[in-house]
Backbone as ProteinMPNN parsed JSONL, in Angstrom:
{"seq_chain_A": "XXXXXXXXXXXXXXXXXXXXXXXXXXXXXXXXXXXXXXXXXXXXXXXXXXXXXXXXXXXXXXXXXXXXXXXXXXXXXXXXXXXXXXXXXXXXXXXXXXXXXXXXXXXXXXXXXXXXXXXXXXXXXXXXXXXXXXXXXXXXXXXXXXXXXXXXX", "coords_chain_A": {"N_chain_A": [[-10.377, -8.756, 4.937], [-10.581, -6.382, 3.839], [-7.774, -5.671, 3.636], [-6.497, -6.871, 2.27], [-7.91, -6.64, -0.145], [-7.085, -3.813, -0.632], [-4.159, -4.395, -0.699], [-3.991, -6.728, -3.318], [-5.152, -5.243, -5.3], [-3.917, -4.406, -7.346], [-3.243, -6.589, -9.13], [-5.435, -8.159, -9.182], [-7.442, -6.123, -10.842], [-6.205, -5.695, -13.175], [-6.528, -8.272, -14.718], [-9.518, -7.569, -14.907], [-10.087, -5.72, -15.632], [-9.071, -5.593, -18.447], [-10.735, -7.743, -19.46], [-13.249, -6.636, -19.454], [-12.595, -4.468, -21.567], [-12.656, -6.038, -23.789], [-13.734, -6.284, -26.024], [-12.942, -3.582, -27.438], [-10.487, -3.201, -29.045], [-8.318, -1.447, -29.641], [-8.06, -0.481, -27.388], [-7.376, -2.114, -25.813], [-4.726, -2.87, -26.501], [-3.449, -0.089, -25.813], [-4.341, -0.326, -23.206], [-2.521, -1.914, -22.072], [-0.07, -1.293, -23.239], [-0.197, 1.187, -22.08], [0.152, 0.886, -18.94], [2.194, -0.803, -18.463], [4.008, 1.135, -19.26], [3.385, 3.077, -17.796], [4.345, 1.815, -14.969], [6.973, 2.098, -15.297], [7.407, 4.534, -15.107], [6.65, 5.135, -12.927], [8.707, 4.095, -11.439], [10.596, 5.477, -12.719], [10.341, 7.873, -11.212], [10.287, 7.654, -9.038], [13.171, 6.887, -8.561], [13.902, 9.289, -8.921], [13.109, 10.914, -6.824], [13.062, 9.93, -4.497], [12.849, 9.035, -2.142], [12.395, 8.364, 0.914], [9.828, 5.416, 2.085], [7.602, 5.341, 4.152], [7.25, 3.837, 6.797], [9.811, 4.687, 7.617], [9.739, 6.928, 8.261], [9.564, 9.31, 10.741], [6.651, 10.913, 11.098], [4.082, 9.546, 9.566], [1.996, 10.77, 8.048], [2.779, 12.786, 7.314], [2.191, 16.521, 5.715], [4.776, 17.084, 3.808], [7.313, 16.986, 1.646], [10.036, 16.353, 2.757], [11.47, 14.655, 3.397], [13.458, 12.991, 2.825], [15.6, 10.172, 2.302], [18.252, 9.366, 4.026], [20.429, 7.503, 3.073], [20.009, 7.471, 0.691], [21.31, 6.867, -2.251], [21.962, 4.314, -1.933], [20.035, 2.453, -2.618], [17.621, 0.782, -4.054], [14.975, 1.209, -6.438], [12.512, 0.157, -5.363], [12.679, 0.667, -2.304], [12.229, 2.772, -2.555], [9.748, 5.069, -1.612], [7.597, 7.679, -2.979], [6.72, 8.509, -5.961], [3.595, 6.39, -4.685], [3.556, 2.892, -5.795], [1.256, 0.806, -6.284], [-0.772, 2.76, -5.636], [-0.859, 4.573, -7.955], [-1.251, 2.537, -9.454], [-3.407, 1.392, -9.202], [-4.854, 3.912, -9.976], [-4.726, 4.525, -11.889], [-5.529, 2.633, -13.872], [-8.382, 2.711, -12.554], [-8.895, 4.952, -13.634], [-8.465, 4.847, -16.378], [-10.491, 2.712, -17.312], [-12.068, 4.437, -16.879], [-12.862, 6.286, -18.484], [-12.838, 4.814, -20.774], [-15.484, 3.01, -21.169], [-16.937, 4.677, -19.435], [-19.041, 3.683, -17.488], [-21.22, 4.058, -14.894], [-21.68, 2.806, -12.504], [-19.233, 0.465, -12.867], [-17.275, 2.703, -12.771], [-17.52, 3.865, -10.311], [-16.812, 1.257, -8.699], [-14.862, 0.562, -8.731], [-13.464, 3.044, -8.282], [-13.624, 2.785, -5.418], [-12.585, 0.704, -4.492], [-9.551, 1.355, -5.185], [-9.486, 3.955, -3.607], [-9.597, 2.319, -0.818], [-6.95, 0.731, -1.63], [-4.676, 3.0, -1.072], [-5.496, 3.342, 1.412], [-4.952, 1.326, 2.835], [-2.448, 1.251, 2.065], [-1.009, 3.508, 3.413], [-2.311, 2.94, 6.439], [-0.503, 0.466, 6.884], [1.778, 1.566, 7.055], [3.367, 1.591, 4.536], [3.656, 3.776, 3.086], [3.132, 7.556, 2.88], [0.817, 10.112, 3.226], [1.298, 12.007, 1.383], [2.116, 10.605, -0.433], [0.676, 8.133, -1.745], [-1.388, 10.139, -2.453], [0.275, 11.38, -4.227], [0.836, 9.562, -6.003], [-2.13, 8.669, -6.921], [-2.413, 11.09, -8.244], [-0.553, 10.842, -10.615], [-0.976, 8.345, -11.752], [-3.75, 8.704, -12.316], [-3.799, 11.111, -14.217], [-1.973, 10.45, -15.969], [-3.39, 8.12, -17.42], [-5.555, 9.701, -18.181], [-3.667, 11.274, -20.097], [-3.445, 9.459, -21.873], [-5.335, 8.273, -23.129], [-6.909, 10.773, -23.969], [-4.742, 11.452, -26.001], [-3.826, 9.207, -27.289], [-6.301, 7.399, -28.052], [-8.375, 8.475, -28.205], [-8.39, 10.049, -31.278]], "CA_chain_A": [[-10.761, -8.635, 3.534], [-10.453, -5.036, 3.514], [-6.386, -5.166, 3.655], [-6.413, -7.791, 1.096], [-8.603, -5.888, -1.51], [-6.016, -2.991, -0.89], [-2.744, -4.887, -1.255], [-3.779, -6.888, -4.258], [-6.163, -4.674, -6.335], [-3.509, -4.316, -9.326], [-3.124, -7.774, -9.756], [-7.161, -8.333, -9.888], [-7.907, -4.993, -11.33], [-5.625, -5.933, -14.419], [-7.478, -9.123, -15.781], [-10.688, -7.852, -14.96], [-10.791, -4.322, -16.783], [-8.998, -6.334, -19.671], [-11.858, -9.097, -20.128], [-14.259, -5.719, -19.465], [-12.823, -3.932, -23.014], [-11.839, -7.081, -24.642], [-14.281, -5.949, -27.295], [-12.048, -2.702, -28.22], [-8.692, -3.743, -29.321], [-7.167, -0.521, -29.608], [-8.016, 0.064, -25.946], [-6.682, -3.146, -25.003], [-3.401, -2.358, -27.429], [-3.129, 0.642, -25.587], [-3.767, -0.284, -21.805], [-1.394, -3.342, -21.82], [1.304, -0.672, -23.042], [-0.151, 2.091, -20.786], [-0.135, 0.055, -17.827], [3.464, -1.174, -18.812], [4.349, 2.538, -19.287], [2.974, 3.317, -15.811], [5.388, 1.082, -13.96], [8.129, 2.124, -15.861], [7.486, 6.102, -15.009], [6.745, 5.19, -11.057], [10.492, 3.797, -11.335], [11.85, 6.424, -12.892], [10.028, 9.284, -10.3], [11.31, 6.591, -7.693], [14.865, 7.121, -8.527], [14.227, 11.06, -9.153], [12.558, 12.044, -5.683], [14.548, 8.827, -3.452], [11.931, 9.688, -0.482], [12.017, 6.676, 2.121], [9.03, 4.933, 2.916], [6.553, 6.135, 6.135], [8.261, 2.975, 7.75], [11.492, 5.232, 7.84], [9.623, 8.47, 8.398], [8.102, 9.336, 11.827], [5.242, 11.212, 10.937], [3.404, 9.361, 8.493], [0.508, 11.586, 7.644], [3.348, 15.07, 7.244], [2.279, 16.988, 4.638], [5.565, 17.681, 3.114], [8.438, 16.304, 0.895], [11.107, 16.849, 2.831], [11.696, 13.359, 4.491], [14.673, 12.292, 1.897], [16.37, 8.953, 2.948], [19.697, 9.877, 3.943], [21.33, 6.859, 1.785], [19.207, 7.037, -1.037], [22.331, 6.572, -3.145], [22.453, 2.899, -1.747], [18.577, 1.797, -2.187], [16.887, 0.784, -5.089], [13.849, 1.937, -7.209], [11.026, -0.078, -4.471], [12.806, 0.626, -1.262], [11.457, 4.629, -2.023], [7.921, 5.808, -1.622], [7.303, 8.556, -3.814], [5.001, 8.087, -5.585], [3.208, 4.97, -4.236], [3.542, 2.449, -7.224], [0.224, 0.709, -5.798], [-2.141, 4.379, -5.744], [-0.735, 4.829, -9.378], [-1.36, 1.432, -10.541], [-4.696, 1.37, -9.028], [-6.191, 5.108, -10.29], [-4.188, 4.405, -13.854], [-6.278, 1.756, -13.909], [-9.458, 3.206, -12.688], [-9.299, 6.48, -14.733], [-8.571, 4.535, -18.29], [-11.749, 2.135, -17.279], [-13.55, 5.333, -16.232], [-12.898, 6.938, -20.098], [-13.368, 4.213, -21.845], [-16.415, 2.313, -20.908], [-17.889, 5.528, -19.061], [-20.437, 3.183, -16.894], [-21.396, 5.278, -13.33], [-21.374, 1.478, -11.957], [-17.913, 0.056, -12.932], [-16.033, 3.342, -12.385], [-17.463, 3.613, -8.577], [-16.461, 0.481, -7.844], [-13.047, 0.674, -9.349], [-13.017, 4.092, -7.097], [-13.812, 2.511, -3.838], [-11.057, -0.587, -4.527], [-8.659, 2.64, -5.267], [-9.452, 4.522, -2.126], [-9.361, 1.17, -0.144], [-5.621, 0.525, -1.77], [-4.712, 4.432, -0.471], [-5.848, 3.565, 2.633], [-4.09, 0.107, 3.096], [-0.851, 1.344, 1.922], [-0.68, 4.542, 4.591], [-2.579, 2.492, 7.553], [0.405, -0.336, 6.806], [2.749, 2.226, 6.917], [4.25, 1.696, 3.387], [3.563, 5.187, 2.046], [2.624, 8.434, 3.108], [-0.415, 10.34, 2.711], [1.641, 12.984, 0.123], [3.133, 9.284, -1.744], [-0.073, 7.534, -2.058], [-2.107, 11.564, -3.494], [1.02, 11.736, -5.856], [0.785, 8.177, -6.656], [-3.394, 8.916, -7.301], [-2.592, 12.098, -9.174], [0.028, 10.482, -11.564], [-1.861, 7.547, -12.547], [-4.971, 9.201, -13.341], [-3.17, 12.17, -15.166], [-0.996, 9.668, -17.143], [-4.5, 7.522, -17.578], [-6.015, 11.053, -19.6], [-3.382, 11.605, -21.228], [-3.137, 8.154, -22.838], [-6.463, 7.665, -23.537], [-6.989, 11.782, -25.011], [-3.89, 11.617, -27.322], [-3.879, 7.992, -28.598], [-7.324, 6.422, -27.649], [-9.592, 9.819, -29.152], [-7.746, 10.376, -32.643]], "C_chain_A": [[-10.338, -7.269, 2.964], [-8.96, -5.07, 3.103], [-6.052, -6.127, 2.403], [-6.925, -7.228, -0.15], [-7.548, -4.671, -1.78], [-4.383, -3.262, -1.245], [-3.29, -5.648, -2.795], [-4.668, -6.538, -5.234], [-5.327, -4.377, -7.397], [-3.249, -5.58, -9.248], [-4.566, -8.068, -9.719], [-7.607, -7.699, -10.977], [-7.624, -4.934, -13.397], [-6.456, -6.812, -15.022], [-9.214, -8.821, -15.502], [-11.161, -6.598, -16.038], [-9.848, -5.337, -18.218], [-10.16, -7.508, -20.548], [-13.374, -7.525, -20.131], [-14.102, -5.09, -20.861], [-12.401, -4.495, -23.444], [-12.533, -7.162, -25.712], [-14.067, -4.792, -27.882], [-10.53, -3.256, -28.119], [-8.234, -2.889, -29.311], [-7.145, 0.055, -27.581], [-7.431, -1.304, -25.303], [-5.41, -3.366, -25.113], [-3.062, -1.718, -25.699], [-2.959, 0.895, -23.913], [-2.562, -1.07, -21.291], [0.053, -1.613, -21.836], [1.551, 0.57, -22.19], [0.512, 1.841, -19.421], [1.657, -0.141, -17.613], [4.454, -0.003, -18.497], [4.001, 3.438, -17.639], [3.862, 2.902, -14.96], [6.383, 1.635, -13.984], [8.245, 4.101, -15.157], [7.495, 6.156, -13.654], [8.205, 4.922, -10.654], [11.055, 4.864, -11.372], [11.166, 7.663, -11.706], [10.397, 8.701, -9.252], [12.655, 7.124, -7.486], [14.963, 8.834, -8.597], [13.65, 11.809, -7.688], [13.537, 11.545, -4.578], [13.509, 9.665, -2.068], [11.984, 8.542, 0.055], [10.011, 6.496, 2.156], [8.486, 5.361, 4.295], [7.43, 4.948, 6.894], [9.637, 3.735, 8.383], [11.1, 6.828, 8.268], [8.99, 8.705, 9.998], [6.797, 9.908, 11.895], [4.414, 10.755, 9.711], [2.67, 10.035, 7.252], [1.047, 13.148, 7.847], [2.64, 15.453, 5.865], [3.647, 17.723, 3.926], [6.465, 16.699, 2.473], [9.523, 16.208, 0.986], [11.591, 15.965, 3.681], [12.351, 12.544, 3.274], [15.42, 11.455, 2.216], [17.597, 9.191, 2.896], [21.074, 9.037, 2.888], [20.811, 6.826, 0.8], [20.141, 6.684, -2.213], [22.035, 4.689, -3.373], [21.049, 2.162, -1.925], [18.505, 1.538, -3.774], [15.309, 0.995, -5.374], [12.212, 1.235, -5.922], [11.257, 0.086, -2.876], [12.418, 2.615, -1.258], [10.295, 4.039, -1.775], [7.213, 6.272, -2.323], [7.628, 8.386, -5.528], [4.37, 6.293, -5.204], [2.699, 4.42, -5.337], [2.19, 1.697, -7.038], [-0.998, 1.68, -5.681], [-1.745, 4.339, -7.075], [-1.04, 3.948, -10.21], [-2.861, 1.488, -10.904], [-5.859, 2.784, -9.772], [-5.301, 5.03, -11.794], [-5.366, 3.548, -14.471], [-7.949, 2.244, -13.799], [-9.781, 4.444, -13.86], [-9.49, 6.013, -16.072], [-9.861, 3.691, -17.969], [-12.412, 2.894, -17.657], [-13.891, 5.719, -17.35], [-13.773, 6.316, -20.786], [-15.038, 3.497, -22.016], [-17.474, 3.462, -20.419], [-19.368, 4.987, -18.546], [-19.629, 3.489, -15.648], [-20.849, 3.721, -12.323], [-20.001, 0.792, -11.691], [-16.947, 0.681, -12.315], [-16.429, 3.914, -10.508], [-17.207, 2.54, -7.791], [-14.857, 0.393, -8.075], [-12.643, 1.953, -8.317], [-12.561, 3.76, -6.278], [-12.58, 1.459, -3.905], [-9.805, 0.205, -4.192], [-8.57, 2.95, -4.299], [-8.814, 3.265, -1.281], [-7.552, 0.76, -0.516], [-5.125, 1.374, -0.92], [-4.468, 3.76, 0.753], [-5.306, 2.571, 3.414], [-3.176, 0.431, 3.32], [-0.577, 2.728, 3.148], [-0.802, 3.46, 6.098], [-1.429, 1.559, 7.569], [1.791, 0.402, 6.926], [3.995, 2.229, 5.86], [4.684, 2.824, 2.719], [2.736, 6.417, 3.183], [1.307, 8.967, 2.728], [-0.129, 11.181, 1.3], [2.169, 11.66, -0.835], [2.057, 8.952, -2.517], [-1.373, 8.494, -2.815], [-1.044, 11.795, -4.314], [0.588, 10.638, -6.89], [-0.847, 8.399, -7.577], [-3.197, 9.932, -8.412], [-1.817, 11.556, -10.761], [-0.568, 9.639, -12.192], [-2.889, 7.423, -13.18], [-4.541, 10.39, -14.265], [-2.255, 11.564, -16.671], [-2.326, 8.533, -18.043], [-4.68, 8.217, -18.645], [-5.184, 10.939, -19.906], [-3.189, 10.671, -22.253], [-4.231, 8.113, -23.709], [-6.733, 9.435, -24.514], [-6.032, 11.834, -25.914], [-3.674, 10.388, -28.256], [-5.52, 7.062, -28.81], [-8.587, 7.416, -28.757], [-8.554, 10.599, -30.495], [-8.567, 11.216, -33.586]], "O_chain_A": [[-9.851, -7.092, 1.848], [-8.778, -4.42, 2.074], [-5.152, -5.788, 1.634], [-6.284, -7.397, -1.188], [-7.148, -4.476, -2.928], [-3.618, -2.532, -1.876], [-2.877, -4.923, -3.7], [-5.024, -7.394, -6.044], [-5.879, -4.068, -8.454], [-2.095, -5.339, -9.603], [-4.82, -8.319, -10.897], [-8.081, -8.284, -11.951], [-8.267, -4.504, -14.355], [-7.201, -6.347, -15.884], [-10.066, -9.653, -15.811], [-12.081, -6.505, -16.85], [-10.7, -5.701, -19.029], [-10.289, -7.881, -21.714], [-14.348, -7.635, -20.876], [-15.132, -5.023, -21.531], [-11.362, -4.025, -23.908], [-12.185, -8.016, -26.528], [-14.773, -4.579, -28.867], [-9.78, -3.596, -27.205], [-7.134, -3.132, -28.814], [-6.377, 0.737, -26.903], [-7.055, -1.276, -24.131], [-4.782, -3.917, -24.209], [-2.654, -2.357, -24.729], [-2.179, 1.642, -23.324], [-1.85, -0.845, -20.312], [0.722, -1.119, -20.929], [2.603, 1.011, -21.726], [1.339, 2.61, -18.93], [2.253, 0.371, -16.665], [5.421, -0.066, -17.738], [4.522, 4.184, -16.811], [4.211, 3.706, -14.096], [6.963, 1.846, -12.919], [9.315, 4.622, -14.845], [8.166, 7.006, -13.068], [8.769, 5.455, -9.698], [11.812, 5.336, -10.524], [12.054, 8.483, -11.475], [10.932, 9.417, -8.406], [13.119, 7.666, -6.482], [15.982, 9.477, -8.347], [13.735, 13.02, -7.484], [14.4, 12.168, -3.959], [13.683, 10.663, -1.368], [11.476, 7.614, -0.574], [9.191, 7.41, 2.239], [9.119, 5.65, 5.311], [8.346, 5.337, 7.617], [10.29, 3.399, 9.371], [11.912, 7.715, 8.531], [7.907, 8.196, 10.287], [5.921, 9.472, 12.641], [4.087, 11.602, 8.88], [2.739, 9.89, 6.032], [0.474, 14.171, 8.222], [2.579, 14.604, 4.976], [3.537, 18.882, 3.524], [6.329, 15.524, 2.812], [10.276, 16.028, 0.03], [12.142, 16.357, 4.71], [11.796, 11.544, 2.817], [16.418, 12.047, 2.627], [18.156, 9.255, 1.801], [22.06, 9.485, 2.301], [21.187, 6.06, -0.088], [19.596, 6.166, -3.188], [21.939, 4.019, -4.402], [20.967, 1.13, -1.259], [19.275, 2.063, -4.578], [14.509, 0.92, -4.441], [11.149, 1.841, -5.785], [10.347, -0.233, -2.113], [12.376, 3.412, -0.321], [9.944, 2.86, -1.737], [6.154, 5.701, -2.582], [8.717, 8.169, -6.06], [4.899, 5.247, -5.58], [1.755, 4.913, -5.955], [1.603, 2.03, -8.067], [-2.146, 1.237, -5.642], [-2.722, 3.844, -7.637], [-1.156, 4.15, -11.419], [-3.448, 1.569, -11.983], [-7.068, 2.742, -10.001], [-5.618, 5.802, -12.698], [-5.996, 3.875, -15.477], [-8.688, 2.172, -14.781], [-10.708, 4.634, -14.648], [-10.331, 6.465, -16.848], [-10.689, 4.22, -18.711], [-13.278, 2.69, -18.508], [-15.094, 5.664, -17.606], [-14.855, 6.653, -21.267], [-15.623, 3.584, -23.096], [-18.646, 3.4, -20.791], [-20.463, 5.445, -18.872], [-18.449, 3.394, -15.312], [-19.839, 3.665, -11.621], [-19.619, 0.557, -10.545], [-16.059, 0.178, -11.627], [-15.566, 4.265, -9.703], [-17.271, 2.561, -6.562], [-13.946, 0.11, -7.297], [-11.628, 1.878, -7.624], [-11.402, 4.034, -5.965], [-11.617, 1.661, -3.165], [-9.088, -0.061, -3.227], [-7.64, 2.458, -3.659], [-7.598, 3.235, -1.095], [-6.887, 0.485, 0.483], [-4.961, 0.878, 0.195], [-3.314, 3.594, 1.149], [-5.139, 2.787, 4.614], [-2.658, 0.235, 4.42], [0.471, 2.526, 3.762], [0.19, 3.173, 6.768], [-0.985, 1.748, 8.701], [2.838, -0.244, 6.882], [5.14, 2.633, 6.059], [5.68, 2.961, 2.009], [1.938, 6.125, 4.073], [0.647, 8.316, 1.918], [-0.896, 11.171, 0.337], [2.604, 11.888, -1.964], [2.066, 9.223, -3.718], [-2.199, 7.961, -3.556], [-1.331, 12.49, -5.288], [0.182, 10.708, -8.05], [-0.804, 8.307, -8.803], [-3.755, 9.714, -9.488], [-2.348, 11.791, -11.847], [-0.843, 9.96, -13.347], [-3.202, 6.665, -14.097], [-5.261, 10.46, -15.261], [-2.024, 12.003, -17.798], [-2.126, 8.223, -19.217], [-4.308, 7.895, -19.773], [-5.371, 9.908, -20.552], [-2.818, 10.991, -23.382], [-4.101, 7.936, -24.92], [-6.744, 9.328, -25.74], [-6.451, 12.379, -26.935], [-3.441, 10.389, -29.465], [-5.696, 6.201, -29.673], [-9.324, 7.072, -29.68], [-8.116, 11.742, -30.371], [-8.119, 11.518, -34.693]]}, "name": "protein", "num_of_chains": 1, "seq": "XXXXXXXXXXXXXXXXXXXXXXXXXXXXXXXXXXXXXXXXXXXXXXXXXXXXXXXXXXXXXXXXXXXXXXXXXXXXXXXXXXXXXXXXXXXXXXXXXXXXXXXXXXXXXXXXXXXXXXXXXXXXXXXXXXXXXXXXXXXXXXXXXXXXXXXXX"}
């Protein structure tokens, strides 16, 4: 159950915080194109870092950034790592919930799903521990800033 809640928590996570603020429209405007906008930015930092996958790395759990896939020329945008498009989907997701709605309830369980993704995608060896804390940092950083510059006017 556990590895299952971590592989498909952005495809749940999506129709459930949508039916959760389906009584603000500009927040539902604005996550659809967040959300949209999220994917689109994990691509492009995909193609701008070109880090392999922990599958290709031997130390999973390095702390550093310096495990660059020697063909990265020849790969495309989901055969990187960096950042883990799964940690970014998942805390994009939690953080704009956490704003908007601001219930202690919702946004700790939206946490723990989060963590639990994290923790899937390293133990599976898809991502690193530095892919899947970029992936966390970008999606909640891109979360605020969506929600403080278009959401609080």
């Amino acid at each position: 159950m556990f590895d299952y809640i971590g592989f498909s928590a952005p495809y749940f996570l999506i129709p459930i915080t949508l039916f959760l603020i389906l009584h603000k429209k500009m927040a539902v405007i604005v996550f659809i194109v967040g959300y949209i906008s999220n994917i689109i930015l994990n691509v492009a930092l995909k193609l701008c870092f070109q880090q392999s996958r922990s599958s290709n790395i031997q130390h999973s759990f390095a702390l550093d950034f310096s495990d660059v896939y020697k063909n990265a020329h020849e790969l495309g945008p989901h055969e990187y790592g960096m950042p883990s498009g799964h940690a970014q989907s998942v805390w994009f997701i939690t953080a704009f919930i956490t704003m908007v709605l601001k219930n202690h309830t919702i946004s700790f369980v939206y946490t723990v799903i989060s963590i639990c993704t994290m923790i899937q995608r390293v133990q599976y060896k898809n991502h690193t521990m530095n892919q899947v804390l970029a992936g966390m940092i970008v999606g909640s950083l891109f979360a605020y800033w969506l929600y403080s510059e278009i959401l609080i006017i």
